[in-house]
N, C-alpha and C positions, 0 to 999 in steps of 0.2 A: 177342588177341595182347598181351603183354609190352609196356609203353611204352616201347621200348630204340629210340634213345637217348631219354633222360627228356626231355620237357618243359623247356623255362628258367621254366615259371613251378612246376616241381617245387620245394617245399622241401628242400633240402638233409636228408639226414640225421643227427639228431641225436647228437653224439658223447656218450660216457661223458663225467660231469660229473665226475670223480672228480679229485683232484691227488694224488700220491704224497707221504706225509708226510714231513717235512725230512729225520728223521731216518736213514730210509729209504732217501731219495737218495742224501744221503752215503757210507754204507755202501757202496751200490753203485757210488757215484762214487770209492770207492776201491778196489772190486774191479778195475773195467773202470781205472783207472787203474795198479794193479799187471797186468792184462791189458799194457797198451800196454809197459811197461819190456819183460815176460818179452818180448813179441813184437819189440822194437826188439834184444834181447839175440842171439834165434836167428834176425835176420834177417844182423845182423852177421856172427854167426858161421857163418851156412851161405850169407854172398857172396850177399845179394838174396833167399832167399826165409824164407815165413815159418809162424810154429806156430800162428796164430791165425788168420790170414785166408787163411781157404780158396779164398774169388773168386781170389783173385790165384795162386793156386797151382794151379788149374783153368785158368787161362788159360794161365800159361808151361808146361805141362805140356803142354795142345793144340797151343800152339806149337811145343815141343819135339818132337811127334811128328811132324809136317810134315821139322823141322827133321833129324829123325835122330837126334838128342841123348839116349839113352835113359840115362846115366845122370843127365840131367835129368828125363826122365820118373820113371825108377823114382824117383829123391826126394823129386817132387811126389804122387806116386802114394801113395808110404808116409807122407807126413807126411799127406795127405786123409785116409787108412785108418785112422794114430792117432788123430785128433782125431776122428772118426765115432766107433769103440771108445771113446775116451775119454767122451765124453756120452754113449755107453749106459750105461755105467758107471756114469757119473757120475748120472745123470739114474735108475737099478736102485735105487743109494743113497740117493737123495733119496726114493724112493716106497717107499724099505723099511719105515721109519716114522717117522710122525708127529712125535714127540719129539727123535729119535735121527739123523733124516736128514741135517740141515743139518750136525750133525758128522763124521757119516761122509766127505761131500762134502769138507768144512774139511780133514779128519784127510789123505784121500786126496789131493787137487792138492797138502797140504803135503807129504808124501813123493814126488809126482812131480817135484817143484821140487827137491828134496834129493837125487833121484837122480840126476836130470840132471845136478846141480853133480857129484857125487860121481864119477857116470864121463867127466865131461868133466876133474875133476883127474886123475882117474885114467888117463888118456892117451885115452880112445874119441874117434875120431872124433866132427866138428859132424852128419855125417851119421847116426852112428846114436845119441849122445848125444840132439841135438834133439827126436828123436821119444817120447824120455819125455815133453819139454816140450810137445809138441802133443795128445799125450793129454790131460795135465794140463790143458792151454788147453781143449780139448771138455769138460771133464769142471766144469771152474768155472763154465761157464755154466750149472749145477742148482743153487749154490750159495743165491743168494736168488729167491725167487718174485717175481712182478710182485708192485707195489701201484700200486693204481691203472694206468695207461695204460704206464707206462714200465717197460721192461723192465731190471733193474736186475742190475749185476754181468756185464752180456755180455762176451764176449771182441771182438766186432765190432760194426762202430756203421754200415755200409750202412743195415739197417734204421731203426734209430733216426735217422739221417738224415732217411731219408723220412717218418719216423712225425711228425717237427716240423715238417716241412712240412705235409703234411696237420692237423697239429693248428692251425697259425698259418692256412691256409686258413677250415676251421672255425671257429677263434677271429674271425676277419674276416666269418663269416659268423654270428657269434652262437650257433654250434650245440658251440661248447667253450670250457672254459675258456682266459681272454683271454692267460694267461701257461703254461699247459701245454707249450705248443712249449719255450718254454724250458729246460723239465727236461730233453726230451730232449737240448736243446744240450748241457746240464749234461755229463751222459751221455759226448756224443760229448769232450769238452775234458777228458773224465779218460781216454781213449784216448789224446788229443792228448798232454796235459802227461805222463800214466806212459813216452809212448816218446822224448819230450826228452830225462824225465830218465833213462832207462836209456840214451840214445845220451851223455848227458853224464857219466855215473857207468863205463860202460863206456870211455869214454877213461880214466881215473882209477885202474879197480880191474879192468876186464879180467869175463873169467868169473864174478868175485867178487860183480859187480852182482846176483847172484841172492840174496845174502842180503837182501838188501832184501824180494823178493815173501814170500822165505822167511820172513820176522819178522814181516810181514801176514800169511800162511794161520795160524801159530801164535797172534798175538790173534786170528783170526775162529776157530779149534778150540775156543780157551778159552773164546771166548764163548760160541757153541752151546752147548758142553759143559754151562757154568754154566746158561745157560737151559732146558736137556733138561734138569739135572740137580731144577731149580730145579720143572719142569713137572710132574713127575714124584714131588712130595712131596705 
């Protein structure tokens, strides 16, 4: 039989040694940090709920259905639906090819960002406006691949939560590296500071806040670009 539950004199299992390089993180510490503004942006404007964090949209949604609420449902239901659609997409793009993925991804969340502003000036309801923006949210999480342990550029940081927990476990226990947990704090504190500042830019400039994410996906297109371009000679 299976030694379930293990032994306490089991050695722990030993984690990937691996630390995601600086440069790397940051990137991604500004993807997920442009994640947090858009997500602080259409929580504003759809009154509590939001285009990135689907937990929480799964929850008021079941609640909702107890509750009667079905034009809460139906809005939790169709932002779930964009953001699923969106990382197929999103996620089709990135495995189209090799070279050419990472742009495609960049090129695409940058025109769902642009839409969304465009029919939110242009009178559309936050209710059907938003759901460009939560497509776009599924769809930037294909943007960068992991390196090493940390998953980088997410739109939600549950996981990566847990992931530094278990990593600062491990690290205590020898079986990872000693400062790894902290990447993925890194991670979570660019979710954190991107929806500060969209909740602080958004008193300021209103809907406008989106030019902001929108001048990040435009350097990370160019960037790709240059580097597909670059790979490609």
């Amino acid at each position: 039989m299976p030694n379930w539950p293990p032994s306490p004199k089991t050695s722990p299992q030993r984690s990937d040694t691996t630390m995601t390089p600086t440069r790397h993180l940051v990137l991604g510490m500004v993807l997920t940090g442009s994640a947090g503004l858009i997500d602080a942006v259409g929580f504003i404007e759809l009154g509590g709920y939001f285009t990135s964090f689907m937990s929480g949209n799964t929850t008021q949604g079941g609640a909702a259905i107890i509750d009667g609420a079905w034009p809460v449902v139906l809005l939790t239901t169709s932002l779930i639906a964009l953001f699923f659609i969106g990382s197929v997409l999103g996620s089709l793009l990135a495995i189209s090819s090799v070279r050419w993925g990472a742009t495609a991804v960049s090129a695409a969340v940058l025109c769902g960002v642009a839409l969304t502003l465009a029919l939110t000036l242009a009178g559309f309801p936050a209710s059907q406006s938003m759901l460009v923006l939560s497509a776009s949210a599924g769809a930037q999480n294909a943007i960068l691949p992991m390196r090493g342990a940390v998953r980088l550029g997410a739109t939600f940081v549950t996981g990566t939560l847990y992931m530094a927990g278990q990593d600062l476990a491990l690290a205590l226990r020898g079986a990872a590296p000693k400062l790894r947990w902290l990447q993925h704090l890194s991670v979570w504190l660019g979710l954190f500071g991107g929806a500060a500042i969209g909740a602080l830019f958004y008193r300021l400039a209103g809907i406008y806040t989106l030019f902001v994410p929108t001048a990040i996906y435009v350097v990370f297109a160019i960037g790709h670009f240059r580097a597909a371009r670059h790979a490609a000679i």
